[in-house]
C-alpha distance (Angstrom), angle and dihedral (degrees) to the residues before:
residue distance angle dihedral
X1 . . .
X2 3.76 . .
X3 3.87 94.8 .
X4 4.23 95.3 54.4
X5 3.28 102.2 148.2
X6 4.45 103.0 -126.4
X7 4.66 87.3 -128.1
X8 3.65 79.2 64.1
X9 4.15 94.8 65.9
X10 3.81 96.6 23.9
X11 4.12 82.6 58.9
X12 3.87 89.3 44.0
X13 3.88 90.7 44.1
X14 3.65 90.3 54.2
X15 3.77 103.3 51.2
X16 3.74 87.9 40.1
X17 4.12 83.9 56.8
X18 3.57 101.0 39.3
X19 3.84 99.6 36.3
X20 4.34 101.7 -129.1
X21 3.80 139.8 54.1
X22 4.61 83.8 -117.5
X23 3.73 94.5 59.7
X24 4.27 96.0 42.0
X25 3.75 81.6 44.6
X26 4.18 90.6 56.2
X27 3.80 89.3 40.1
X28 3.73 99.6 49.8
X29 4.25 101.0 30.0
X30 3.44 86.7 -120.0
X31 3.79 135.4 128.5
X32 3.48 125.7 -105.1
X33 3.50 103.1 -123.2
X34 4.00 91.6 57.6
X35 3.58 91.4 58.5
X36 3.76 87.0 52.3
X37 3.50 91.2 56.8
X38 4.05 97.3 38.3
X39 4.10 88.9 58.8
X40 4.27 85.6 39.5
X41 4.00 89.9 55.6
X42 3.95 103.2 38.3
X43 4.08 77.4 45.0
X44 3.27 83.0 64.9
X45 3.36 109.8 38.8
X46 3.90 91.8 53.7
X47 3.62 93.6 43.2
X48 3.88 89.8 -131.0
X49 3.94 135.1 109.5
X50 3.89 110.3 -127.3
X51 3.22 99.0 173.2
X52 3.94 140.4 54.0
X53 3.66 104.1 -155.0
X54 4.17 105.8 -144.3
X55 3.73 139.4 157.4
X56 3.60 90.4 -95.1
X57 3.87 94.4 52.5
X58 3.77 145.5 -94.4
X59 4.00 110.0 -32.6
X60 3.69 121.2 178.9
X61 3.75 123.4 -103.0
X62 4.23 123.2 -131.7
X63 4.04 78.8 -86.2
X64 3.33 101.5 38.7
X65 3.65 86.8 54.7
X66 3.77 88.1 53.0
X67 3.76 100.8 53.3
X68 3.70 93.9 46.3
X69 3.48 107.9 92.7
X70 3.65 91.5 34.6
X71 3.50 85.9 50.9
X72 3.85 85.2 46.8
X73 3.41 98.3 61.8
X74 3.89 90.8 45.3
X75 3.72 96.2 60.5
X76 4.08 85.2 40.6
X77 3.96 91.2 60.5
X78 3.29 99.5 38.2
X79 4.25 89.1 54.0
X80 4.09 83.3 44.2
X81 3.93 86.1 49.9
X82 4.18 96.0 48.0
X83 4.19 90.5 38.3
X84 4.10 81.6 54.7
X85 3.60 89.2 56.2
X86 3.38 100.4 41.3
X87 3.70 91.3 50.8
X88 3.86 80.9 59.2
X89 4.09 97.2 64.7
X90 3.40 116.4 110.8
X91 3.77 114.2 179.1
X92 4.05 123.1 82.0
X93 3.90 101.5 -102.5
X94 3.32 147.3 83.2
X95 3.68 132.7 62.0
X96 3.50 146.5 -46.7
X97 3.10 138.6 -162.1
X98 4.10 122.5 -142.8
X99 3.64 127.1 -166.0
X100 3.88 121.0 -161.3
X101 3.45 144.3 139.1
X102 3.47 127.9 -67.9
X103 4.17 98.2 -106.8
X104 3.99 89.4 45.4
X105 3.69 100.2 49.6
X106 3.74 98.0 45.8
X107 4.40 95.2 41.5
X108 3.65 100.7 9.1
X109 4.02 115.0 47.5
X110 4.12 92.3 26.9
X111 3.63 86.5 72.5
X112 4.33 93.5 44.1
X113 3.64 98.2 43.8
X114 4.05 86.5 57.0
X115 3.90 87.7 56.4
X116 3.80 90.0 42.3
X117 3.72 97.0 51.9
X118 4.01 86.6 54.7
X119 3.40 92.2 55.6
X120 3.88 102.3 31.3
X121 3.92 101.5 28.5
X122 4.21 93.0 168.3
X123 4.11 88.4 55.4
X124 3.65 107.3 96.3
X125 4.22 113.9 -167.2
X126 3.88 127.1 -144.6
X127 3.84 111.6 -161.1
X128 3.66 123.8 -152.7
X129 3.70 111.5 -171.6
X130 3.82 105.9 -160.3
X131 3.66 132.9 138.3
X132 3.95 89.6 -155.9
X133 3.63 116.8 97.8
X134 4.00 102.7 -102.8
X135 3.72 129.7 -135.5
X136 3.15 110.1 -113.1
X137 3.74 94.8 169.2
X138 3.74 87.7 76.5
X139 4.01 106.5 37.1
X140 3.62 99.0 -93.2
X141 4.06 84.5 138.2
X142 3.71 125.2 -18.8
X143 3.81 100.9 -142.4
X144 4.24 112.5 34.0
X145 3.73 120.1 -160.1
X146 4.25 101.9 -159.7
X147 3.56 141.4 161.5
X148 4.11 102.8 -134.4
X149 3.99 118.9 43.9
X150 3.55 112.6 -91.7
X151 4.03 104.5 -113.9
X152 4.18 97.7 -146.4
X153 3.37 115.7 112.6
X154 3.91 89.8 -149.8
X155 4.09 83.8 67.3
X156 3.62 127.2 84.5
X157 3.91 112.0 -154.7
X158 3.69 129.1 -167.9
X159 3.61 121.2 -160.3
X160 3.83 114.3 -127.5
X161 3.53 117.9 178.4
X162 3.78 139.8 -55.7
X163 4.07 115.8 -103.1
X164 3.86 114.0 -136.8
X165 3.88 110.9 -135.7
X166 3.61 124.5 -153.2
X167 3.99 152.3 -173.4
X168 3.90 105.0 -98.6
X169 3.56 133.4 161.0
X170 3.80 131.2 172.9
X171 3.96 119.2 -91.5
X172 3.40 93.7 -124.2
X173 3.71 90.1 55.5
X174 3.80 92.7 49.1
X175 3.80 100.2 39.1
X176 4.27 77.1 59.8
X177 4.00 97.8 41.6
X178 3.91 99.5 22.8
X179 3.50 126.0 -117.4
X180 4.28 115.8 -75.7
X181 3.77 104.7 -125.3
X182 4.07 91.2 -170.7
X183 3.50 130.1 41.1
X184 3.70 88.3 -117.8
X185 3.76 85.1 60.5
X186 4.06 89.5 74.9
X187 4.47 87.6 76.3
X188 3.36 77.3 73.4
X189 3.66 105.5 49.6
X190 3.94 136.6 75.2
X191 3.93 101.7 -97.8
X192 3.64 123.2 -146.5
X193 3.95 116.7 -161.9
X194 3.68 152.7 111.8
X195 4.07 124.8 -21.7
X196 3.65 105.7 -152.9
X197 4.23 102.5 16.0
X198 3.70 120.2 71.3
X199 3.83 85.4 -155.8
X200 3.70 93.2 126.1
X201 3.75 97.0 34.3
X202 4.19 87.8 57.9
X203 3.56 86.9 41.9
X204 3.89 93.7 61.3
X205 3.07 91.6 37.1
X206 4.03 90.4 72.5
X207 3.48 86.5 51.6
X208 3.85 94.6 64.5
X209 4.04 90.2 -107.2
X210 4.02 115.9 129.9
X211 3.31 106.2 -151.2
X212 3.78 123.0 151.2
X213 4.00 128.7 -169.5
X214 3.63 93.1 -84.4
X215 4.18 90.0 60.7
X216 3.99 77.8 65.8
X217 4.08 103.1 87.6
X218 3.23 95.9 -179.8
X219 4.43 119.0 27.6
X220 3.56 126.1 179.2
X221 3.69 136.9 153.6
X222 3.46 103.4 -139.4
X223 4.04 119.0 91.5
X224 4.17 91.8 -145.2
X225 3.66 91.9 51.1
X226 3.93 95.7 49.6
X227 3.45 89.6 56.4
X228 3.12 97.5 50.8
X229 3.49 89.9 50.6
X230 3.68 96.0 55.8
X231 3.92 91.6 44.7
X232 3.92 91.9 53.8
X233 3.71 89.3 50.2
X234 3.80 109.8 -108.0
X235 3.57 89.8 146.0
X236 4.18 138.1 -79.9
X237 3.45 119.0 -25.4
X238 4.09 137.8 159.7
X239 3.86 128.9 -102.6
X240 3.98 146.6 138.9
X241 3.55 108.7 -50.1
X242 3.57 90.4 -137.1
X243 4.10 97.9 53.1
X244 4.15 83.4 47.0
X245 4.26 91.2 49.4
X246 3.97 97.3 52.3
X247 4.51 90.5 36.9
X248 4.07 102.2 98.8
X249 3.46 86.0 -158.1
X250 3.82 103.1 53.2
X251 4.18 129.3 70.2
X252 4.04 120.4 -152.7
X253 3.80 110.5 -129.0
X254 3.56 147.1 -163.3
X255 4.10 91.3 10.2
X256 3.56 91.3 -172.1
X257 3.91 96.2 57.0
X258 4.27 100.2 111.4
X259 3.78 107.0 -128.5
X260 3.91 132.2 163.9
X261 3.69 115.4 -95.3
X262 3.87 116.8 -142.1
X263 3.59 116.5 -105.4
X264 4.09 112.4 -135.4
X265 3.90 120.2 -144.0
X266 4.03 117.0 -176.8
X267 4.13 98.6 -156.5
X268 4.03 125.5 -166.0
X269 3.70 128.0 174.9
X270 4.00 108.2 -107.1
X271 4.05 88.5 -119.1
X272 3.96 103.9 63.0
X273 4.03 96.5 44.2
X274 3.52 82.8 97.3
X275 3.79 94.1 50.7
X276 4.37 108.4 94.5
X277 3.64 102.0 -132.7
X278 3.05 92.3 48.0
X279 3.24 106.2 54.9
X280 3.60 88.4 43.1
X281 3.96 97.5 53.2
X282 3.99 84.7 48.6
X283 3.82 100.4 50.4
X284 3.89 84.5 43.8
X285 3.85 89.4 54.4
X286 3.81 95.3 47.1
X287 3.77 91.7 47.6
X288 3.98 90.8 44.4
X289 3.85 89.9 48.3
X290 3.79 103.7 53.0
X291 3.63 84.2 52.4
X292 3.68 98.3 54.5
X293 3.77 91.0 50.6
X294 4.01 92.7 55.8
X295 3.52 82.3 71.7
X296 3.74 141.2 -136.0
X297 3.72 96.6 -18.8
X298 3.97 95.2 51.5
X299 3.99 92.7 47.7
X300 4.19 88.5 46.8
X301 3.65 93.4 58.5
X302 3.72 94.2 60.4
């Protein structure tokens, strides 16, 4: 009992909070089967079941459901105890680990990290693409790149800049549909937007343009695929102004149509300011950021 080894209750903390082996496995970057086996040997070692294994996942037993916020609390120091020492490091290597949504890590950071290794060749980068607002509080990413302000009071966020959004379609779409010269214009165009939200159909909808779910040709949930979908030419859809000004492929339209911009937060755990790399990899990101969201003629001049 007195030699449990701490990965054995942050594993069973983790299936016991997200519900399966798959979704601890996604949290933690770990496989499956080790999970399996951490729960199987602390199991063991306690001499309890705290788990009944089913088809719709792992849910605690009577003393599963006992140990858990102990268990809680264990995992919790032991992250408090490893941020500590991280915060501690000193020398310009290692890696880190950056959180951001899904658009921004696949067109955004690719592009930053290149200019960072150049510059900091002993830094390597983890990217988690995720439009879900990550934990920091237990090392699901050390730096996080967000658009709302993260709420913890453990976090220290830095605003960065707000993102204009646009209308945008590909020019092979338009040279085939014409180019909308009024926002009203868009009733008449192939839409490209969300599945499930009506985000963008409410949105228009302030605007004095009736559009309904079926004026979206092409829906999908996924930020990647709509982009994709607007640079292949499926019809007029919304993104970062910035992403649409340096895409040969895509035209900016209707400039005086009013949307939101996207507010940008660069959030840190309080414990590994201290740490070098850190530090560096998030003044590098704030720096690289407000540059990207001056647009076209910022990003050209690097």
């Amino acid at each position: 009992m007195k030699d449990i080894d701490w990965n054995l209750i942050k594993s069973f903390v983790t299936v016991a909070e997200t519900g399966s082996l798959s979704a601890a496995a996604r949290r933690l970057s770990a496989s499956q089967p080790t999970l399996g086996r951490h729960i199987g040997e602390l199991e063991q070692a306690l001499g309890v079941t705290l788990f009944r294994r089913g088809r719709r996942g792992y849910e605690m037993t009577e003393a599963g459901s006992m140990l858990f916020e102990r268990g809680k609390s264990v995992s919790e120091q032991a992250s408090a105890f490893s941020l500590l020492a991280l915060g501690s490091v000193e020398a310009i290597e290692g890696t880190v680990r950056i959180a951001a949504s899904e658009v921004v890590a696949a067109y955004v950071l690719p592009r930053m990290m290149a200019r960072l290794g150049i510059e900091e060749p002993s830094i390597e980068v983890e990217i988690v693409a995720s439009n879900q607002v990550e934990n920091l509080l237990r090392r699901d990413a050390d730096i996080a790149i967000r658009m709302v302000k993260p709420a913890q009071n453990e976090l220290v966020a830095r605003k960065i800049c707000d993102i204009a959004l646009c209308a945008c379609a590909a020019t092979s779409y338009l040279d085939r549909r014409g180019r909308p010269l009024q926002p009203t214009d868009l009733v008449d165009h192939a839409l490209i937007g969300f599945d499930r939200s009506d985000e963008i159909i409410r949105g228009l909808a302030e605007f004095g343009i009736p559009v309904t779910r079926s004026s979206f040709r092409f829906r999908a949930d996924n930020q990647i695929v709509l982009w994709e979908a607007v640079r292949a030419g499926n019809g007029v859809g919304f993104g970062q102004e910035p992403l649409a000004d340096r895409d040969p492929l895509v035209e900016k339209l209707l400039p005086g149509l009013p949307l939101r911009s996207l507010p940008v937060w660069l959030a840190m755990h309080r414990d590994v300011r201290s740490s070098v790399r850190i530090r560096r990899v998030a003044d590098f990101l704030y720096e690289e950021l407000r540059r990207y969201s001056a647009g076209a003629g910022a990003n050209s001049a690097r």
